[in-house]
Jmol script that loads the backbone (N, CA, C; Angstrom):
load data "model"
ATOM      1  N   UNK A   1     -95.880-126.190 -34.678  1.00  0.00           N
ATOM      2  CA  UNK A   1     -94.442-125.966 -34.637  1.00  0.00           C
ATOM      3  C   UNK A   1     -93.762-126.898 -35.637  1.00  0.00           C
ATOM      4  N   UNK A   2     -92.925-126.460 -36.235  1.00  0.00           N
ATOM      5  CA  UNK A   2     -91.907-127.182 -37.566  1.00  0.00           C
ATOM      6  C   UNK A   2     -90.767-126.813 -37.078  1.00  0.00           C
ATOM      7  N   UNK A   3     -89.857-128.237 -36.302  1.00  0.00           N
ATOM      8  CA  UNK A   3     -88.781-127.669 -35.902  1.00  0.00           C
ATOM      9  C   UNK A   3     -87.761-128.495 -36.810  1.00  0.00           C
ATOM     10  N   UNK A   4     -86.593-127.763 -36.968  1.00  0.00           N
ATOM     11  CA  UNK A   4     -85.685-128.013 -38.032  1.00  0.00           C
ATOM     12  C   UNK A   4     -84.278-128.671 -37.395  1.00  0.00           C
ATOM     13  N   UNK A   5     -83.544-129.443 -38.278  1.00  0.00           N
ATOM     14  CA  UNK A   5     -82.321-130.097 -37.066  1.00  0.00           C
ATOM     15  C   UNK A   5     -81.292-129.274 -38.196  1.00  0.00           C
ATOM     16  N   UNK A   6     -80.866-128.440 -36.883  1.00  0.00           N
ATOM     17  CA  UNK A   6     -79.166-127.448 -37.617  1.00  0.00           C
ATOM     18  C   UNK A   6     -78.180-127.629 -37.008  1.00  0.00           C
ATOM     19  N   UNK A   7     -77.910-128.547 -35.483  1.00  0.00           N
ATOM     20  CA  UNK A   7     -76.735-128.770 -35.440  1.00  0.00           C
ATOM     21  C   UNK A   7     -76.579-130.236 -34.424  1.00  0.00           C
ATOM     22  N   UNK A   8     -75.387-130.741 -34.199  1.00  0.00           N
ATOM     23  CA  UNK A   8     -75.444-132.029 -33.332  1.00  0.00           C
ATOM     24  C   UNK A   8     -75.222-131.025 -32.275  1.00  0.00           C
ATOM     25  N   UNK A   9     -75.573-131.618 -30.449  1.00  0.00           N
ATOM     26  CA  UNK A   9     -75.503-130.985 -29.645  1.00  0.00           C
ATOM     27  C   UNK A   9     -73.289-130.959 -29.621  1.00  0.00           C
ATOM     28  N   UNK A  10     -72.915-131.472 -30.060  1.00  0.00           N
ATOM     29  CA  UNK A  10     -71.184-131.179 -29.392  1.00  0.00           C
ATOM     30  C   UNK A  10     -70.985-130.435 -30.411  1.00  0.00           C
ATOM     31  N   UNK A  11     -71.635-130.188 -31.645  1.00  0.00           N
ATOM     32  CA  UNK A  11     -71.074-128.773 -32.719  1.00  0.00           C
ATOM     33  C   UNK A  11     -71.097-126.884 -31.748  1.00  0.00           C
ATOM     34  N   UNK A  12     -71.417-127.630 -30.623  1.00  0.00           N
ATOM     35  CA  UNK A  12     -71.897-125.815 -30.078  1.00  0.00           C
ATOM     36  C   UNK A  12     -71.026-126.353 -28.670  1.00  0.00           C
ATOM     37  N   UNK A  13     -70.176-125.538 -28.771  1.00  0.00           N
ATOM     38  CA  UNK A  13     -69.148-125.810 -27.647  1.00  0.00           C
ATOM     39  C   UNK A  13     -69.489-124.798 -26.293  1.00  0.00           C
ATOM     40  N   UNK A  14     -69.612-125.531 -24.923  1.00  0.00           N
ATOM     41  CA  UNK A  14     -70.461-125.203 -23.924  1.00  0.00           C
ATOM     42  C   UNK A  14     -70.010-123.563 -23.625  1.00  0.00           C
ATOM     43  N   UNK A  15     -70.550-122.756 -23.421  1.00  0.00           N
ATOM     44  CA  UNK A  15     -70.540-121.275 -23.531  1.00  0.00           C
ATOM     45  C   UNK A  15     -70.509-120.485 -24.542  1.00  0.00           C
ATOM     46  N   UNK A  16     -71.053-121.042 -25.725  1.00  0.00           N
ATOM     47  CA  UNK A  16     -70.407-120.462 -26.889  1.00  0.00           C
ATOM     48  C   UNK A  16     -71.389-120.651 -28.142  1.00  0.00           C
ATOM     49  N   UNK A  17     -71.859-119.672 -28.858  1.00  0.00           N
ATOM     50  CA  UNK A  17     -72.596-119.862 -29.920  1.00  0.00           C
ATOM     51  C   UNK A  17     -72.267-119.802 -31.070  1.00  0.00           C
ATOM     52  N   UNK A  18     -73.059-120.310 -31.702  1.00  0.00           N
ATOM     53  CA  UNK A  18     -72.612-120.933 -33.591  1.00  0.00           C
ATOM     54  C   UNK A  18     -73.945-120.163 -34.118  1.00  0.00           C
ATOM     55  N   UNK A  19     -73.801-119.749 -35.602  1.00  0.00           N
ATOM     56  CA  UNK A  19     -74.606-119.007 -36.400  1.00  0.00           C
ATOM     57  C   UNK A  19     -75.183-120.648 -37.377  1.00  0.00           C
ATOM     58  N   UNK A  20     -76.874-120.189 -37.526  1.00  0.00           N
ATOM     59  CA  UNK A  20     -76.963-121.427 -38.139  1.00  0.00           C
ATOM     60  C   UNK A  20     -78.194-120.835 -38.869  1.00  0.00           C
ATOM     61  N   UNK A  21     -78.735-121.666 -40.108  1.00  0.00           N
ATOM     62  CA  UNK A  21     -79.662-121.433 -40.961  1.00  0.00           C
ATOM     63  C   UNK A  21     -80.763-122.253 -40.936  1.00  0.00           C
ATOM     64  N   UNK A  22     -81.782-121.218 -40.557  1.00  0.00           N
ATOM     65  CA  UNK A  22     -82.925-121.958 -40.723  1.00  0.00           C
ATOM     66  C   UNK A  22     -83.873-121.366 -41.469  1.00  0.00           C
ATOM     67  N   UNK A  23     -84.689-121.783 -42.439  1.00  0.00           N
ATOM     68  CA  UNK A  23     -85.046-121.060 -43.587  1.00  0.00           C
ATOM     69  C   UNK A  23     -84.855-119.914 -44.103  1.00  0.00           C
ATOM     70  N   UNK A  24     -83.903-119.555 -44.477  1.00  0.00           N
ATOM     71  CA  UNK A  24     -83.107-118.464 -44.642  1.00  0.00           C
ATOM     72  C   UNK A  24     -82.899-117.146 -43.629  1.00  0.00           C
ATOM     73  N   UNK A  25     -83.197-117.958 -42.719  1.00  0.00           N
ATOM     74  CA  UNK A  25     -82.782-117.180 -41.231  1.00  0.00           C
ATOM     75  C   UNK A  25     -81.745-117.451 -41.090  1.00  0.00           C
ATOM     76  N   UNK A  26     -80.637-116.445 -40.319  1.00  0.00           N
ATOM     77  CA  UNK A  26     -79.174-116.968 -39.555  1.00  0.00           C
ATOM     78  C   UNK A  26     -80.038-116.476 -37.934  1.00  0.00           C
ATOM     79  N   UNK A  27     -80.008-117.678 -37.294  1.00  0.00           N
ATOM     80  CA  UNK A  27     -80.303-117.837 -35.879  1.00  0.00           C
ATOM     81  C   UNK A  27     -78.773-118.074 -35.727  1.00  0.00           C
ATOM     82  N   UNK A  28     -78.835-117.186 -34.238  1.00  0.00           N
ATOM     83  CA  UNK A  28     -77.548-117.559 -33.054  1.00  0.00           C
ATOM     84  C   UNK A  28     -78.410-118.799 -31.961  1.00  0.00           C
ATOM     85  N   UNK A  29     -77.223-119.553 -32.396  1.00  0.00           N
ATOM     86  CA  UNK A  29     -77.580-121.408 -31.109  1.00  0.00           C
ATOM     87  C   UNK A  29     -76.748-121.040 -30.336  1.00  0.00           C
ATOM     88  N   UNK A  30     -77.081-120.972 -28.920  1.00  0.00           N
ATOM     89  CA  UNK A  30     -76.104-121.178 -27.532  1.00  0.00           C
ATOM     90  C   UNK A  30     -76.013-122.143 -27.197  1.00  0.00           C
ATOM     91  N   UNK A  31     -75.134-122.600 -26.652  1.00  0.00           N
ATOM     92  CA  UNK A  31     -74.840-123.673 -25.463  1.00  0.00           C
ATOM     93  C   UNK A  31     -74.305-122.513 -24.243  1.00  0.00           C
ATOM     94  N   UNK A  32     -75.795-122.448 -23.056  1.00  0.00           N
ATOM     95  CA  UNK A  32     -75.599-122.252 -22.049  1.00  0.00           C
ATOM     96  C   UNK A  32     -75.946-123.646 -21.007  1.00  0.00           C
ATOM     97  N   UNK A  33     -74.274-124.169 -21.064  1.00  0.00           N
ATOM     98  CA  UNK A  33     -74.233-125.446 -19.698  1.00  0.00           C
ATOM     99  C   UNK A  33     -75.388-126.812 -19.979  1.00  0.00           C
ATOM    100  N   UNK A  34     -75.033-126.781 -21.636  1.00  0.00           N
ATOM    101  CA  UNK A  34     -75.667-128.016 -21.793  1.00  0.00           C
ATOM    102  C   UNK A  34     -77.194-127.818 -21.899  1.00  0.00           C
ATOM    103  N   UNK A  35     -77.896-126.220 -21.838  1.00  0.00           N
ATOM    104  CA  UNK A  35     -79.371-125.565 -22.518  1.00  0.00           C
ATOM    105  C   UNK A  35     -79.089-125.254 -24.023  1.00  0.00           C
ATOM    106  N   UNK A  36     -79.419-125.129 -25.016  1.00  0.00           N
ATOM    107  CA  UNK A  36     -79.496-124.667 -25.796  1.00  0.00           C
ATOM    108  C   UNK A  36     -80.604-123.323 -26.008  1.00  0.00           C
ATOM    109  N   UNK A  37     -80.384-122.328 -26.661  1.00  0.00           N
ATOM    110  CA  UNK A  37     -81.464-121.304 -26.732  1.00  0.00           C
ATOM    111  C   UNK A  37     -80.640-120.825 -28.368  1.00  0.00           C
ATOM    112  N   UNK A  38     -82.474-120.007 -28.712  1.00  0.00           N
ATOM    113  CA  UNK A  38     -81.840-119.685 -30.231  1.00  0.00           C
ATOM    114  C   UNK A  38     -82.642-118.251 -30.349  1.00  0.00           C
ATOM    115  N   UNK A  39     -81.999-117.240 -30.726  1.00  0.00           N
ATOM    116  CA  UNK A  39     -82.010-115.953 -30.842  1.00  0.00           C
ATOM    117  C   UNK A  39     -82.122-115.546 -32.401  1.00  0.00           C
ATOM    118  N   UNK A  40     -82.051-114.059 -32.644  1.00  0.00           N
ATOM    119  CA  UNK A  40     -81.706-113.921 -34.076  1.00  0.00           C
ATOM    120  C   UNK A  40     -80.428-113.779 -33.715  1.00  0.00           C
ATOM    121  N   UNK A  41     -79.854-113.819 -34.871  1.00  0.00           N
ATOM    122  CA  UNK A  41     -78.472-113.591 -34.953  1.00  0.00           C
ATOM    123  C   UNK A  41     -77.748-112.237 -34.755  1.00  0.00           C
ATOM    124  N   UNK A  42     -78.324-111.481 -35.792  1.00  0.00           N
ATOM    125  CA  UNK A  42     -78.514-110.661 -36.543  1.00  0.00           C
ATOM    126  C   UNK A  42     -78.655-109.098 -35.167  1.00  0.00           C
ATOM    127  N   UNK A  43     -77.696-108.324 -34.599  1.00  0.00           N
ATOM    128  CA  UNK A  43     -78.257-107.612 -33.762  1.00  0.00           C
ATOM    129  C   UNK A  43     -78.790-106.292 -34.245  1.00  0.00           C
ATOM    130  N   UNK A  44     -79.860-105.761 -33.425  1.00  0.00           N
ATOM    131  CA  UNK A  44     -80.829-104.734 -34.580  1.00  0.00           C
ATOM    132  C   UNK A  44     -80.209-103.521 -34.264  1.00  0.00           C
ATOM    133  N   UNK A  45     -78.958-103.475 -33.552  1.00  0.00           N
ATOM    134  CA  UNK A  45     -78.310-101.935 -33.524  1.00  0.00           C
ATOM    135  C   UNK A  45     -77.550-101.556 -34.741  1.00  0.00           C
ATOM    136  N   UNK A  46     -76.436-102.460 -35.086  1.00  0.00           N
ATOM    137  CA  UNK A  46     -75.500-102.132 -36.469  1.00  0.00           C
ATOM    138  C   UNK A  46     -75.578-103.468 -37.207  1.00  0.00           C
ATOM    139  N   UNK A  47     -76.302-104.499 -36.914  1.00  0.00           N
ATOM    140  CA  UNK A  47     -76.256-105.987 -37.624  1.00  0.00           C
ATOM    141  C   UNK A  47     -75.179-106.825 -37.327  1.00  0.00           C
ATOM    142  N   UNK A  48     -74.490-106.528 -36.217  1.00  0.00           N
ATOM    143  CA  UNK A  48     -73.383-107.752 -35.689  1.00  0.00           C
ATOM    144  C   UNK A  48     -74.284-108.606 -35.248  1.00  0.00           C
ATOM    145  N   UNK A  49     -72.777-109.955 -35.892  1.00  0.00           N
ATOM    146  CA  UNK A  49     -73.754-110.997 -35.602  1.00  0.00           C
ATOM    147  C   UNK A  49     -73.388-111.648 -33.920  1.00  0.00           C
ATOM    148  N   UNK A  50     -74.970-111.819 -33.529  1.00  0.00           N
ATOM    149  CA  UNK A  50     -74.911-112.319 -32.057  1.00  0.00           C
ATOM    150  C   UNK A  50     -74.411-113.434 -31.623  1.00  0.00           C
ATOM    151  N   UNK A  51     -73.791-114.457 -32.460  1.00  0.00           N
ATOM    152  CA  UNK A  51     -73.114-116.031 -32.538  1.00  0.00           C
ATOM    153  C   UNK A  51     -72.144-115.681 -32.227  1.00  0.00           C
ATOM    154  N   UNK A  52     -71.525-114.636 -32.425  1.00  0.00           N
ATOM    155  CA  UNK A  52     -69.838-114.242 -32.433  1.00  0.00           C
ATOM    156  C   UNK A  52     -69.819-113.586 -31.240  1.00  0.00           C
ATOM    157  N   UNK A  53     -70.882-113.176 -30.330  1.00  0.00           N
ATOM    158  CA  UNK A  53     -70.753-112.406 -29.086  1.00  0.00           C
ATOM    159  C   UNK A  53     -70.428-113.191 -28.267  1.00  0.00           C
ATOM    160  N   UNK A  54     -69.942-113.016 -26.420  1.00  0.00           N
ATOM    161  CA  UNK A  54     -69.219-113.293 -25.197  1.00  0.00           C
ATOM    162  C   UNK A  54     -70.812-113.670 -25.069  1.00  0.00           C
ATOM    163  N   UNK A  55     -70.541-115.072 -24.595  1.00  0.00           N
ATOM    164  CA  UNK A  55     -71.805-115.601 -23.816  1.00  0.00           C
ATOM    165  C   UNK A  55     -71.578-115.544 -22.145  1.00  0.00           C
ATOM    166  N   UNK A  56     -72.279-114.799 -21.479  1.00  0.00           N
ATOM    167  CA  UNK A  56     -72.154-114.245 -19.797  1.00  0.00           C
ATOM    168  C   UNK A  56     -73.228-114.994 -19.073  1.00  0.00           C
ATOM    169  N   UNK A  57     -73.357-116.450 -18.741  1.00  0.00           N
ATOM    170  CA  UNK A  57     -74.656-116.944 -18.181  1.00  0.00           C
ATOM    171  C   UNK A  57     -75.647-117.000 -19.161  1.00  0.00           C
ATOM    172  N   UNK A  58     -76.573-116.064 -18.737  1.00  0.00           N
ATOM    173  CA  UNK A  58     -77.867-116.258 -20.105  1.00  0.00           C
ATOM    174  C   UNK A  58     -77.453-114.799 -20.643  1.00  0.00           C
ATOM    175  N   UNK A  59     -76.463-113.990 -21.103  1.00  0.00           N
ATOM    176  CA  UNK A  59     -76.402-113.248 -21.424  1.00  0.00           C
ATOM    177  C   UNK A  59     -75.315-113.211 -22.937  1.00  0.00           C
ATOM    178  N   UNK A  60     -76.196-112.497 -23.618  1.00  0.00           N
ATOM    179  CA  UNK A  60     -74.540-112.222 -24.681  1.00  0.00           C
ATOM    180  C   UNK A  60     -74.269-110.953 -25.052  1.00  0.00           C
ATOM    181  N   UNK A  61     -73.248-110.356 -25.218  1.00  0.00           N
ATOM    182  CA  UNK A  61     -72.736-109.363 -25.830  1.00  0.00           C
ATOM    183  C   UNK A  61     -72.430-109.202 -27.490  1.00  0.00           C
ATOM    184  N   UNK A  62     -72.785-108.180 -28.135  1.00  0.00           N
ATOM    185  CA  UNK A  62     -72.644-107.904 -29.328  1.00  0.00           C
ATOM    186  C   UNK A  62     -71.001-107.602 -29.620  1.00  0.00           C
ATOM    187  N   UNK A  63     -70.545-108.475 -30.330  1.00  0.00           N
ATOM    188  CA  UNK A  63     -68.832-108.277 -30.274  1.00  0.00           C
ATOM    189  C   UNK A  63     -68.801-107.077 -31.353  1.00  0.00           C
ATOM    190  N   UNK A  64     -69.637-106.185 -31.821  1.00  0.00           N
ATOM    191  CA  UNK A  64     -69.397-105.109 -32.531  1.00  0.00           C
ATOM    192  C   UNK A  64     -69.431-103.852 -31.370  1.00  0.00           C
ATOM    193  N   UNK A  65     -70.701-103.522 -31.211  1.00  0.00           N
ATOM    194  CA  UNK A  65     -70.473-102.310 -29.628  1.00  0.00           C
ATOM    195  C   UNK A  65     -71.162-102.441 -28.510  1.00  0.00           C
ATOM    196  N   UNK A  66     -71.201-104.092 -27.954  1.00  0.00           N
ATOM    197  CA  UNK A  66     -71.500-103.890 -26.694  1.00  0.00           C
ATOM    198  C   UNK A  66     -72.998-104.454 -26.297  1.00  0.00           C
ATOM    199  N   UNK A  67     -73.923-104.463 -27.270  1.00  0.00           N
ATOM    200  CA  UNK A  67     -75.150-104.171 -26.867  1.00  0.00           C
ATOM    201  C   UNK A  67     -75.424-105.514 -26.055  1.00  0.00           C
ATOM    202  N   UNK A  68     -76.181-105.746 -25.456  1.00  0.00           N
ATOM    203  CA  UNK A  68     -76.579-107.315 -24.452  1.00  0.00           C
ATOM    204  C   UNK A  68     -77.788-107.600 -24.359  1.00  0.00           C
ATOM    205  N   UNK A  69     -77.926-108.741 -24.760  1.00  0.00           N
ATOM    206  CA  UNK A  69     -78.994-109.329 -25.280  1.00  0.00           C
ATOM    207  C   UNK A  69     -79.429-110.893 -23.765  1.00  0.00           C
ATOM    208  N   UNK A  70     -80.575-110.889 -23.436  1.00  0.00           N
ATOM    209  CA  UNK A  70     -80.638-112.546 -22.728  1.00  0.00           C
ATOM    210  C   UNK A  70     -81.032-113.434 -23.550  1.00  0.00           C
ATOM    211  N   UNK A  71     -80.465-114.767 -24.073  1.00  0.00           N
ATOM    212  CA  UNK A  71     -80.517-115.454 -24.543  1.00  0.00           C
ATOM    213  C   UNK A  71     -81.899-116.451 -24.408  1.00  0.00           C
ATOM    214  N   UNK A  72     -82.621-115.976 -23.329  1.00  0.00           N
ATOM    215  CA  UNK A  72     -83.395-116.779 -23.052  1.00  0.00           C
ATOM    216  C   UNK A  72     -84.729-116.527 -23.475  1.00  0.00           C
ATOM    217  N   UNK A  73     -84.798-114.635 -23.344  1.00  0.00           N
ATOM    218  CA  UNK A  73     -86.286-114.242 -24.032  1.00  0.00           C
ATOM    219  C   UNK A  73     -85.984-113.381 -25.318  1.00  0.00           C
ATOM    220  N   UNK A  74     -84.374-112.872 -25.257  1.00  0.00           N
ATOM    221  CA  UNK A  74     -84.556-111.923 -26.787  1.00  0.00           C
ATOM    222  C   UNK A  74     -84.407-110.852 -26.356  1.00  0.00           C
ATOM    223  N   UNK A  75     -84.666-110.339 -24.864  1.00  0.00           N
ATOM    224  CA  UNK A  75     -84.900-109.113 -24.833  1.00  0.00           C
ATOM    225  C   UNK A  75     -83.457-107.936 -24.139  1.00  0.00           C
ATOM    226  N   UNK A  76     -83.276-107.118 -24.999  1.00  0.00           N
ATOM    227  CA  UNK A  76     -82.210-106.068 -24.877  1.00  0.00           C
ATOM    228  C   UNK A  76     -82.007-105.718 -23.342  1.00  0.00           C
ATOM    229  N   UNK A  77     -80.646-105.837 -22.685  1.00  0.00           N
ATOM    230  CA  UNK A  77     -80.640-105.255 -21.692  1.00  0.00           C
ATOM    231  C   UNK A  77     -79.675-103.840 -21.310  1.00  0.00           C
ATOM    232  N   UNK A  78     -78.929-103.598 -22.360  1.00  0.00           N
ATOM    233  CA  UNK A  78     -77.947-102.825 -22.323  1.00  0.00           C
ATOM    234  C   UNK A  78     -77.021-102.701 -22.914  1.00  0.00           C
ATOM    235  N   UNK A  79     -76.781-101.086 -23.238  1.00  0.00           N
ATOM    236  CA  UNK A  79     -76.094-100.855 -24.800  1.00  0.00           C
ATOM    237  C   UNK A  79     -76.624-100.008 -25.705  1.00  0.00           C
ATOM    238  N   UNK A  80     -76.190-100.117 -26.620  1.00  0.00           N
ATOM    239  CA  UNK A  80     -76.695 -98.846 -27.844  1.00  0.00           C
ATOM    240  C   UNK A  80     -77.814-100.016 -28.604  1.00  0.00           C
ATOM    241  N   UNK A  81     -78.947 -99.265 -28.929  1.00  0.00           N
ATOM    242  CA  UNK A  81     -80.163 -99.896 -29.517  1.00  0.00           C
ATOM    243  C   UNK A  81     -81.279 -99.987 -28.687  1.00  0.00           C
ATOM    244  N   UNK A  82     -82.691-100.482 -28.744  1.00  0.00           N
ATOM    245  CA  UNK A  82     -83.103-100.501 -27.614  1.00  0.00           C
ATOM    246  C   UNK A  82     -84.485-101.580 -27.984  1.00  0.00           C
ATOM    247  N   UNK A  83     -83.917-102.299 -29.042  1.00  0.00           N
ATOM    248  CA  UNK A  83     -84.760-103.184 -30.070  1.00  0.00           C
ATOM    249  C   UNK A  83     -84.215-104.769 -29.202  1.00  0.00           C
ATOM    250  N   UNK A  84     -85.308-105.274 -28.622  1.00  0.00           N
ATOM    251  CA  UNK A  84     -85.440-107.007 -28.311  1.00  0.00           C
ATOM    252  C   UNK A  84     -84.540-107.752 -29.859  1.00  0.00           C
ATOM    253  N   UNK A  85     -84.505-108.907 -29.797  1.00  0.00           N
ATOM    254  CA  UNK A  85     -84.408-109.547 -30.812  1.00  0.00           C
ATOM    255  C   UNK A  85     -85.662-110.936 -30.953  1.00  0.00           C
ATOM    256  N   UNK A  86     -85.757-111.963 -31.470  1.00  0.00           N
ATOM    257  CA  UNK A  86     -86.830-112.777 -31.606  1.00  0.00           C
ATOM    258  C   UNK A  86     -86.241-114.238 -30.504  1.00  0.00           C
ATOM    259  N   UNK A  87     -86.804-114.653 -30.135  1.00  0.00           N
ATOM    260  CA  UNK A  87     -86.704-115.563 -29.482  1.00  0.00           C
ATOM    261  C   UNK A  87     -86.771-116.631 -30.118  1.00  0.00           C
ATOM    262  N   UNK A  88     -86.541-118.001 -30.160  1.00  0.00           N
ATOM    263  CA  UNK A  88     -87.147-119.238 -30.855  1.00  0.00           C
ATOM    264  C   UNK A  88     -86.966-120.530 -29.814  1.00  0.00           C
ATOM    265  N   UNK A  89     -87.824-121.349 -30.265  1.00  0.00           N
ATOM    266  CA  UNK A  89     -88.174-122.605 -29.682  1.00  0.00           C
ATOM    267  C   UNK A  89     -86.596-123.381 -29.739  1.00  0.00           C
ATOM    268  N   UNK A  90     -85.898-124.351 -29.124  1.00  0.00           N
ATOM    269  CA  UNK A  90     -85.158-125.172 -28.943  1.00  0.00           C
ATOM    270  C   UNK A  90     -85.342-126.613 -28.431  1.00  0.00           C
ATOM    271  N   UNK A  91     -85.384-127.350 -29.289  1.00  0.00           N
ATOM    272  CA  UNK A  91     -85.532-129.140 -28.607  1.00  0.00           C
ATOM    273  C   UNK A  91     -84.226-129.702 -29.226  1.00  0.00           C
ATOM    274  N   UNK A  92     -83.813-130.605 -28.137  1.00  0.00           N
ATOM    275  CA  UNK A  92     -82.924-131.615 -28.113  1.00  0.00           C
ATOM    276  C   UNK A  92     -83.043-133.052 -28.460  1.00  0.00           C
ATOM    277  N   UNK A  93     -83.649-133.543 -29.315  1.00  0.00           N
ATOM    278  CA  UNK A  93     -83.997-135.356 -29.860  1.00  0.00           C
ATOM    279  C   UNK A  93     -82.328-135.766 -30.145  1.00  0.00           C
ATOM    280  N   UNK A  94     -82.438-137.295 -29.049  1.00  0.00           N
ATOM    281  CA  UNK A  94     -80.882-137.597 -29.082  1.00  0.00           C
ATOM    282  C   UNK A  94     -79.677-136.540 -29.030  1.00  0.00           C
ATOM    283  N   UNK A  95     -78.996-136.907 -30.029  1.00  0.00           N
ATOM    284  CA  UNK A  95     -77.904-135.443 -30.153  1.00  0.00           C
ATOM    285  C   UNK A  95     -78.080-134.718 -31.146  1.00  0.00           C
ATOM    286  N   UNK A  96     -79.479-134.908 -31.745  1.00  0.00           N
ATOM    287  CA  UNK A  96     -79.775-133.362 -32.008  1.00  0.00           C
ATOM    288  C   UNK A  96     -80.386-131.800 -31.824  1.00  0.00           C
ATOM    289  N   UNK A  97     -79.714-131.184 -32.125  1.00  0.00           N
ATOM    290  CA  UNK A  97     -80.180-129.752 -32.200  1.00  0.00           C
ATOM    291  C   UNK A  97     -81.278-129.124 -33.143  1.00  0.00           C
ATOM    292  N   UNK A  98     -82.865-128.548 -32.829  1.00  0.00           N
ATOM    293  CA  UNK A  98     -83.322-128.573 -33.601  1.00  0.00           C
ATOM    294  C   UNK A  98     -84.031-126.765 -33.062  1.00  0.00           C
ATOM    295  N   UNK A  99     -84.557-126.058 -33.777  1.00  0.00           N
ATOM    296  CA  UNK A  99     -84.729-125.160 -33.747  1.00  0.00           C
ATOM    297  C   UNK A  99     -86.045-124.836 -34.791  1.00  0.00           C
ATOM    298  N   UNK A 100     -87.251-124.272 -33.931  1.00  0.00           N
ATOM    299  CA  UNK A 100     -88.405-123.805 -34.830  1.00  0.00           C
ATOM    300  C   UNK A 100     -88.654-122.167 -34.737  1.00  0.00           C
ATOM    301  N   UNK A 101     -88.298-121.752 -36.295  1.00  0.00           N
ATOM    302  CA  UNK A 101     -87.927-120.830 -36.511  1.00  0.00           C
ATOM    303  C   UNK A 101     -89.038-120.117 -37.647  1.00  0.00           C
TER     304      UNK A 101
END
end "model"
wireframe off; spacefill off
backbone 0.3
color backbone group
């Protein structure tokens, strides 16, 4: 595992995800309640990005049409599409955010 540091933990405000780059990936970072989890960004129905979606518990919504994604494994629960997204590793060293992608 090669994990990468893309954000301090208070850059991701608690319920709410930030789009971040990791080798020319845009991963979506959550802050669910002080967990972090990292998704693709990128949703595989029309390509809205999943950082910008309503975080619902471990859940997010695609702020383009809906689709819902769990933040925790990737996998699609409802909505138009029917494509998982990728999951990724998340560690916390001090206050950072690091992500192996």
């Amino acid at each position: 595992m090669a994990f990468t540091r893309v954000a301090k933990t208070s850059d991701i405000i608690e319920g709410h995800g930030k789009c971040v780059d990791v080798g020319g990936k845009k991963i979506a970072l959550f802050n669910d309640g002080g967990t972090f989890y990292a998704i693709d960004d990128t949703c595989p129905h029309k390509g809205g990005p999943l950082s910008e979606g309503q975080l619902n518990g471990n859940n997010v919504t695609c702020p383009w049409h809906a689709a819902v994604f769990d933040v925790t494994t990737g996998a699609h629960l409802s909505g138009p599409g029917a494509s998982n997204v990728n999951k990724y590793a998340v560690q916390v060293v001090g206050d950072d955010v690091e992500v192996d992608a």
